[in-house]
TORSEMAR-675582 format. One record per residue (C-alpha): residue number from 0; residue in three letters; x, y, z. Coordinates in nm, 2 decimals. Example, Ala and Ser with C-alpha at 12.3 -4.5 7.8 and 13.67 -1.06 7.14 Angstrom:
BEGIN
[0 "ala" [1.23 -0.45 0.78]],
[1 "ser" [1.37 -0.11 0.71]],
END
This chain:
BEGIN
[0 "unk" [-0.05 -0.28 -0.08]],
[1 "unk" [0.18 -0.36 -0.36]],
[2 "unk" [0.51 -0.57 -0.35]],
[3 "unk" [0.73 -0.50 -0.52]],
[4 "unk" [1.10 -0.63 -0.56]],
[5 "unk" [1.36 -0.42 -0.63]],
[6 "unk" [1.74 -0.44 -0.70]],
[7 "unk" [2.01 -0.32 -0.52]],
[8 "unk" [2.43 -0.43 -0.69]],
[9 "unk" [2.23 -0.73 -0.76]],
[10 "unk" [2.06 -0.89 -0.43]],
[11 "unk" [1.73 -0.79 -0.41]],
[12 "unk" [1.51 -0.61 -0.18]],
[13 "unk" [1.19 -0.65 -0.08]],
[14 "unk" [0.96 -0.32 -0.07]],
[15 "unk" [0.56 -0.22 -0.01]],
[16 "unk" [0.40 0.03 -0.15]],
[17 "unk" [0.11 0.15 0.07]],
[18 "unk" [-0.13 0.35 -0.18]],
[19 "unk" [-0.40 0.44 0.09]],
[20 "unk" [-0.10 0.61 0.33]],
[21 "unk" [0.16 0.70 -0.02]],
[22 "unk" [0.44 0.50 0.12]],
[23 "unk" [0.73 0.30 0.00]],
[24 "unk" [0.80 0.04 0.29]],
[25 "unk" [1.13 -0.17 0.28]],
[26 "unk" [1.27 -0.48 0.42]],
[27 "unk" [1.51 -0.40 0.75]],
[28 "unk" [1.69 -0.70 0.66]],
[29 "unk" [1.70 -0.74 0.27]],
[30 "unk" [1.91 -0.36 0.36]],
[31 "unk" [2.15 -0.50 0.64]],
[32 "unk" [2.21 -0.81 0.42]],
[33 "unk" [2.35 -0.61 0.18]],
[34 "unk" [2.53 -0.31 0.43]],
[35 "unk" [2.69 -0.63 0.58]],
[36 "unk" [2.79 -0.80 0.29]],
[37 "unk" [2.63 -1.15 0.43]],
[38 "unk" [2.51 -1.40 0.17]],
[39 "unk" [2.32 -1.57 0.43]],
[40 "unk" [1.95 -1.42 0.49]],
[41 "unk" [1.94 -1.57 0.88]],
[42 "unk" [2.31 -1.45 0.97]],
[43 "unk" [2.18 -1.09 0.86]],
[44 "unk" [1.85 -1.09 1.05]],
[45 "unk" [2.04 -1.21 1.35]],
[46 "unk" [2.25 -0.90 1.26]],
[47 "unk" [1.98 -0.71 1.27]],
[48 "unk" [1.83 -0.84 1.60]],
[49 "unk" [2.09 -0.75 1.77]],
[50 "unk" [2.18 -0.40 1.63]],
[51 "unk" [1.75 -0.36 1.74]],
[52 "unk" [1.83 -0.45 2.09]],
[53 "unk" [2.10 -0.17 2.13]],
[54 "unk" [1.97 0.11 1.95]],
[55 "unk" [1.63 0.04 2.16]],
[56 "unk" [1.88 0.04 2.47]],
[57 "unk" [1.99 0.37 2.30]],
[58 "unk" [1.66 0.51 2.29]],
[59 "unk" [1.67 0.52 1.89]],
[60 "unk" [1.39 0.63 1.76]],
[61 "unk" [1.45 0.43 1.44]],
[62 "unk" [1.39 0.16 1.62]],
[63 "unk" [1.05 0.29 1.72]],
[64 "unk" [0.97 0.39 1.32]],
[65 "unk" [0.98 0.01 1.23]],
[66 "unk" [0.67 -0.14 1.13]],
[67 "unk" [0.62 -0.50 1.09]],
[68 "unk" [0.41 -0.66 0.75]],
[69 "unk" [0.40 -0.98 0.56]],
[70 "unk" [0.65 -1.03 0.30]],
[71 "unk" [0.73 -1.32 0.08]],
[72 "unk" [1.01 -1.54 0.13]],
[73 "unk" [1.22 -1.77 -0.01]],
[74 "unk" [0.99 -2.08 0.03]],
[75 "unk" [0.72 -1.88 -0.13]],
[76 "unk" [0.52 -1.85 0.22]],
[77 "unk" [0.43 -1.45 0.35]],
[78 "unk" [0.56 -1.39 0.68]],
[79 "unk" [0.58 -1.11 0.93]],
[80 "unk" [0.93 -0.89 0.85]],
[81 "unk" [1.04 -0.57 0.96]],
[82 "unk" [0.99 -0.29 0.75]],
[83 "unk" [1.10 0.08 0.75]],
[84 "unk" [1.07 0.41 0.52]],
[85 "unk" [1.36 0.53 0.30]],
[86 "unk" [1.39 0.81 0.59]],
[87 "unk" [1.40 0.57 0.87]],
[88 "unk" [1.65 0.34 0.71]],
[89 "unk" [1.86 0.66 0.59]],
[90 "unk" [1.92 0.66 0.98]],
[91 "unk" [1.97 0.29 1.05]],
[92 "unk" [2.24 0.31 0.74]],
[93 "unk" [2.44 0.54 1.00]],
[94 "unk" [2.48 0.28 1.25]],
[95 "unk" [2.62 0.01 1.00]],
[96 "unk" [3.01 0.08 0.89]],
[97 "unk" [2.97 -0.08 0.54]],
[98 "unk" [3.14 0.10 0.26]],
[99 "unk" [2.84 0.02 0.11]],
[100 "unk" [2.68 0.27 0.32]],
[101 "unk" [2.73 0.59 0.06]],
[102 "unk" [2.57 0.40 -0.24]],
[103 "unk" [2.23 0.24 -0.08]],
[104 "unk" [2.18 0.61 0.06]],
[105 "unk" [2.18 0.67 -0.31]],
[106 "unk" [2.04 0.42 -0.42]],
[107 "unk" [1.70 0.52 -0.15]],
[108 "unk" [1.74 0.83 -0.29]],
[109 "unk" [1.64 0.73 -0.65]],
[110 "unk" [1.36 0.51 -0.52]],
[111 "unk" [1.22 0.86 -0.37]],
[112 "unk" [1.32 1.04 -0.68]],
[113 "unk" [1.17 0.77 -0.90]],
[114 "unk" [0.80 0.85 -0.69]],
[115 "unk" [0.81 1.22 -0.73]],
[116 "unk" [0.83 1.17 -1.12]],
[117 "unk" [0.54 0.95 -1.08]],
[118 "unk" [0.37 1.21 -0.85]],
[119 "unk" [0.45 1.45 -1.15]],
[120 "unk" [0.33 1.23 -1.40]],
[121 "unk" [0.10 0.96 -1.30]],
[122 "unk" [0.16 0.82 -1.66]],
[123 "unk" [0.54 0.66 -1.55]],
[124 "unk" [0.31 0.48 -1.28]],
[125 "unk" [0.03 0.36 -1.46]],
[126 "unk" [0.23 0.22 -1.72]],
[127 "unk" [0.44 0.04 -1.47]],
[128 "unk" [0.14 -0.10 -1.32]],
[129 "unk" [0.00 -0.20 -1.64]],
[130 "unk" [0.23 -0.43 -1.74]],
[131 "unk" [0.21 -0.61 -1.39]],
[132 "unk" [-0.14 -0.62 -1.39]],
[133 "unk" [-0.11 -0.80 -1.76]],
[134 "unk" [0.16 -1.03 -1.66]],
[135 "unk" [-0.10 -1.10 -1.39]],
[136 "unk" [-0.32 -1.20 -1.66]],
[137 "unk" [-0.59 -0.92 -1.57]],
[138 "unk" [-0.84 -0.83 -1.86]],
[139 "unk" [-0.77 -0.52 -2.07]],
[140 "unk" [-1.11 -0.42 -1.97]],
[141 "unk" [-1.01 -0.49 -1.61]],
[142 "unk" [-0.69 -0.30 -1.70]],
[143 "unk" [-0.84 -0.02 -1.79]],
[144 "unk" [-1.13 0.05 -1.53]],
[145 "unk" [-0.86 0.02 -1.25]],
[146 "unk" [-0.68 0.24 -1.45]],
[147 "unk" [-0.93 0.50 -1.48]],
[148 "unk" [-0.99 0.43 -1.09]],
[149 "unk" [-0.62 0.51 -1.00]],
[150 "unk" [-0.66 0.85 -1.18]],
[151 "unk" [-0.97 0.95 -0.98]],
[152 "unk" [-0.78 0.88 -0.65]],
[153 "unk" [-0.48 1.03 -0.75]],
[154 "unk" [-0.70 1.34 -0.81]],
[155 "unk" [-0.84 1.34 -0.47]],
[156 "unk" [-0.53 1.27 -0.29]],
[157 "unk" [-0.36 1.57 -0.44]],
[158 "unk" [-0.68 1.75 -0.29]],
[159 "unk" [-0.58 1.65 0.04]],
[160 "unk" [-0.25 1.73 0.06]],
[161 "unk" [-0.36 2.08 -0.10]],
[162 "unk" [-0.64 2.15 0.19]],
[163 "unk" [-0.40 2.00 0.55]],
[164 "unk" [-0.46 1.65 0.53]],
[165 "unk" [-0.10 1.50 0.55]],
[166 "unk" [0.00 1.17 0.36]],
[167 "unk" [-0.02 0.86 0.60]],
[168 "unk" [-0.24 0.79 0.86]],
[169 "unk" [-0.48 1.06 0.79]],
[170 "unk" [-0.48 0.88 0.44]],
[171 "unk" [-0.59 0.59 0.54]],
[172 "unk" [-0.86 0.73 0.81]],
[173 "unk" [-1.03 0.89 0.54]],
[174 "unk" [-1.04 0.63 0.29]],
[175 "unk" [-1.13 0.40 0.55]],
[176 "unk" [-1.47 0.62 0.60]],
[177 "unk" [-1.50 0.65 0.21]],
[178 "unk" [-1.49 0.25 0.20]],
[179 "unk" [-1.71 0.17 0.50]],
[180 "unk" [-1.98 0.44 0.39]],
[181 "unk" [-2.00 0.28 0.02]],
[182 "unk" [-1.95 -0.06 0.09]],
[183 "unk" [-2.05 -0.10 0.48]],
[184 "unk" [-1.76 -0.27 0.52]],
[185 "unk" [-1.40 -0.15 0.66]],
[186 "unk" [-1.13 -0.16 0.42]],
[187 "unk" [-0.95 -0.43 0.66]],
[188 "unk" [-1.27 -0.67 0.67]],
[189 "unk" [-1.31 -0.61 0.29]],
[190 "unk" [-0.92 -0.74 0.22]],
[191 "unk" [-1.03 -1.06 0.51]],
[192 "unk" [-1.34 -1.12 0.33]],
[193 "unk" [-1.08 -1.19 0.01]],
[194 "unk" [-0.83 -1.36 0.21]],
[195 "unk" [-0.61 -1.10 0.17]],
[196 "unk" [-0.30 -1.03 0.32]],
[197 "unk" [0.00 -0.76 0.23]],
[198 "unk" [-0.19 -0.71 -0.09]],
[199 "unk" [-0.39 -0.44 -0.23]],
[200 "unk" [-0.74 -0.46 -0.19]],
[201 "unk" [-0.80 -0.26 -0.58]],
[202 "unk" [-0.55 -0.49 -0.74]],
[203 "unk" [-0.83 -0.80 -0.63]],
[204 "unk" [-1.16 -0.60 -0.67]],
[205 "unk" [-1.42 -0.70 -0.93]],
[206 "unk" [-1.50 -0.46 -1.18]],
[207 "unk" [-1.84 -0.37 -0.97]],
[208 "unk" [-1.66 -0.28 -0.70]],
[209 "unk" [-1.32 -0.06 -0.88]],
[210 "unk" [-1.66 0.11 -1.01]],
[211 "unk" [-1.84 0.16 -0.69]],
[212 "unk" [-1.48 0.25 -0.53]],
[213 "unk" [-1.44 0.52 -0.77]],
[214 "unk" [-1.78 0.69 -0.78]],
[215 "unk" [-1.71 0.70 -0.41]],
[216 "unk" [-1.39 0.89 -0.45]],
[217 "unk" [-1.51 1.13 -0.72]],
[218 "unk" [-1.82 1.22 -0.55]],
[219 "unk" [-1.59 1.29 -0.22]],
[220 "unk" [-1.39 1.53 -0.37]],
[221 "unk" [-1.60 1.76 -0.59]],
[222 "unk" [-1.80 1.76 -0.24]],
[223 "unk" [-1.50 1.86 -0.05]],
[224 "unk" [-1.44 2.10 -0.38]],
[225 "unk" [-1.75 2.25 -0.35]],
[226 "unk" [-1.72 2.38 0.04]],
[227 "unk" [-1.32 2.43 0.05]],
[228 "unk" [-1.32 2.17 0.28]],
[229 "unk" [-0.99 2.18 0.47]],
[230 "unk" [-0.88 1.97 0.76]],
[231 "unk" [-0.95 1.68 0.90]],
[232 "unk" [-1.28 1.75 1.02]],
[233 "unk" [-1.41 1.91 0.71]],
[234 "unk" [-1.27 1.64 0.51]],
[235 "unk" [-1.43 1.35 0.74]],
[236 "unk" [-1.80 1.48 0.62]],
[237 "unk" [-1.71 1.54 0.25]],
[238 "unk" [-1.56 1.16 0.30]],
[239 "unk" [-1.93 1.02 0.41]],
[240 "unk" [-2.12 1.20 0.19]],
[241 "unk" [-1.93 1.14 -0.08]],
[242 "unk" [-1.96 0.72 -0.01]],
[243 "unk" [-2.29 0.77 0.12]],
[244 "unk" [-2.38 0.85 -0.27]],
[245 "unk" [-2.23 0.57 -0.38]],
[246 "unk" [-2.41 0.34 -0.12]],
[247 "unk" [-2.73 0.44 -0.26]],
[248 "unk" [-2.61 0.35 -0.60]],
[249 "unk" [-2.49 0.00 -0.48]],
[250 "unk" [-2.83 -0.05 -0.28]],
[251 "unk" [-3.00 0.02 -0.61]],
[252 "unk" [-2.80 -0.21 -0.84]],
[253 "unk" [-2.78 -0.47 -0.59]],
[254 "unk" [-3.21 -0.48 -0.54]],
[255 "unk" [-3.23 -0.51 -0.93]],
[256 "unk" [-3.01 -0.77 -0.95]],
[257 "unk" [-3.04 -0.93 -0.65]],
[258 "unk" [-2.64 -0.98 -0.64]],
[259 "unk" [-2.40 -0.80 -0.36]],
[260 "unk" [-2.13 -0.58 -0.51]],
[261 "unk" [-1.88 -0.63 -0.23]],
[262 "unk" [-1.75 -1.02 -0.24]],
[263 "unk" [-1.52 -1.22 -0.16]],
[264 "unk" [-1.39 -1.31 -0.47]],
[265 "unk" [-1.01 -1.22 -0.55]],
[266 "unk" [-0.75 -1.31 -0.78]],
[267 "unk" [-0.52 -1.46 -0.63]],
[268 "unk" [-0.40 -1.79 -0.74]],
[269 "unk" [-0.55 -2.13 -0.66]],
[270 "unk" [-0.53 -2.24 -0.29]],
[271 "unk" [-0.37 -1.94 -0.22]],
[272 "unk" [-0.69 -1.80 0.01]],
[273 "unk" [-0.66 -2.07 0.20]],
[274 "unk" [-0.32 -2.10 0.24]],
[275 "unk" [-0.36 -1.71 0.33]],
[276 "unk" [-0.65 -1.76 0.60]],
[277 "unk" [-0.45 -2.10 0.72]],
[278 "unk" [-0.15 -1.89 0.85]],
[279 "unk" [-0.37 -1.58 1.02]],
[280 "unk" [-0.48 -1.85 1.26]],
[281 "unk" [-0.14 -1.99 1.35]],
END
């Protein structure tokens, strides 16, 4: 996952972006802070709490749409927040009398517009990401393979959502099955085995493994190409065969070098793993 933050009449808001399920995730209370006109970050989340306790007593299913995921804050530390989709939070708006109300609807609706242009062209997105991944400090090399990565994935998502497989959680199944077949690990243990929290797991993956990662995507979907495969069912056998050839190719480089693909390694800042792993155990 990326975060990323955004503006909004100058306070900011703190947003996700989920590649595996292609979702924008915001902060519940970055949006009430600014509804309610509160300068104070607790007064708003205690705003919040208590407009969650009566729309639950409502039966709101807004309520239910929340997810919860790590997000910084102010003293630099991730913790868990409530999040919501521009759709979800589109309904919460209704519940807060803010004349600021009209404009944020607006302003969600950009954000939405902003992804279909990238959807339309990948290019806007890519060269977004690639001055991030620069001011990260991320090698052009590096740059560039995750790059060419990004354009493989895109190219087998769009095959998905062509051939019934819908955006979200039957995203993330599949890629789940692409990742353990190739790398015999789950996506989840793979992002724990690099200390990884709210972060995307390609943003942190060596240059073996955006490799590896990719082959396992492009084999997938000129498999799934090659039979029509439509649905989820279809799609879940093009998904192992497509990372079972890139297991094979691992297994290969890995008994000629004597090195494992899949590691640990990440890059995020010194102590930060630790700090990371520290606060799961809390």
């Amino acid at each position: 996952m990326k975060i990323l933050p955004t503006d909004f009449d100058g306070q900011s808001i703190r947003r996700v972006y989920d590649e595996d399920t292609d979702t924008w995730w915001f902060s519940v209370v970055d949006v009430v802070q600014v509804l309610t006109k509160q300068p104070d970050y607790q007064t708003a989340r205690k705003y919040w709490n208590k407009l969650k306790e009566r729309l639950g007593k409502e039966g709101s299913e807004s309520v239910t749409n929340c997810h919860r995921l790590k997000l910084p804050a102010a003293d630099g530390k991730n913790y868990l927040s409530d999040v919501a989709t521009a759709e979800t939070l589109l309904r919460l708006v209704q519940s807060i009398p803010s004349p600021k109300a009209e404009p944020i609807k607006l302003w969600l609706a950009k954000v939405g517009y902003e992804r279909m242009q990238e959807m339309a062209d990948p290019a806007l997105s890519l060269d977004r990401a690639r001055e991030t991944w620069q001011q990260h400090g991320r090698s052009d090399k590096w740059i560039q393979q995750r790059m060419t990565g990004q354009e493989t994935r895109n190219k087998l998502t769009d095959y998905w959502r062509e051939h019934d497989i819908k955006s979200g959680s039957e995203f993330a199944i599949l890629t789940n099955i692409i990742h353990q077949e190739w790398a015999g690990v789950s996506v989840k243990e793979h992002k724990n085995m690099k200390g990884l929290s709210s972060h995307n797991l390609r943003d942190h993956m060596s240059e073996a493994e955006l490799i590896f990662t990719a082959l396992s995507e492009l084999s997938t979907r000129q498999i799934a190409e090659s039979v029509n495969a439509t649905g989820m069912s279809e799609n879940k056998s093009a998904a192992k065969a497509g990372g079972g050839i890139a297991a094979k190719a691992r297994n290969q480089l890995e008994s000629q070098t004597g090195k494992s693909v899949v590691s640990g390694e990440s890059y995020l800042p010194s102590g930060a793993k630790k700090a990371l792993k520290s606060s799961k155990n809390r």
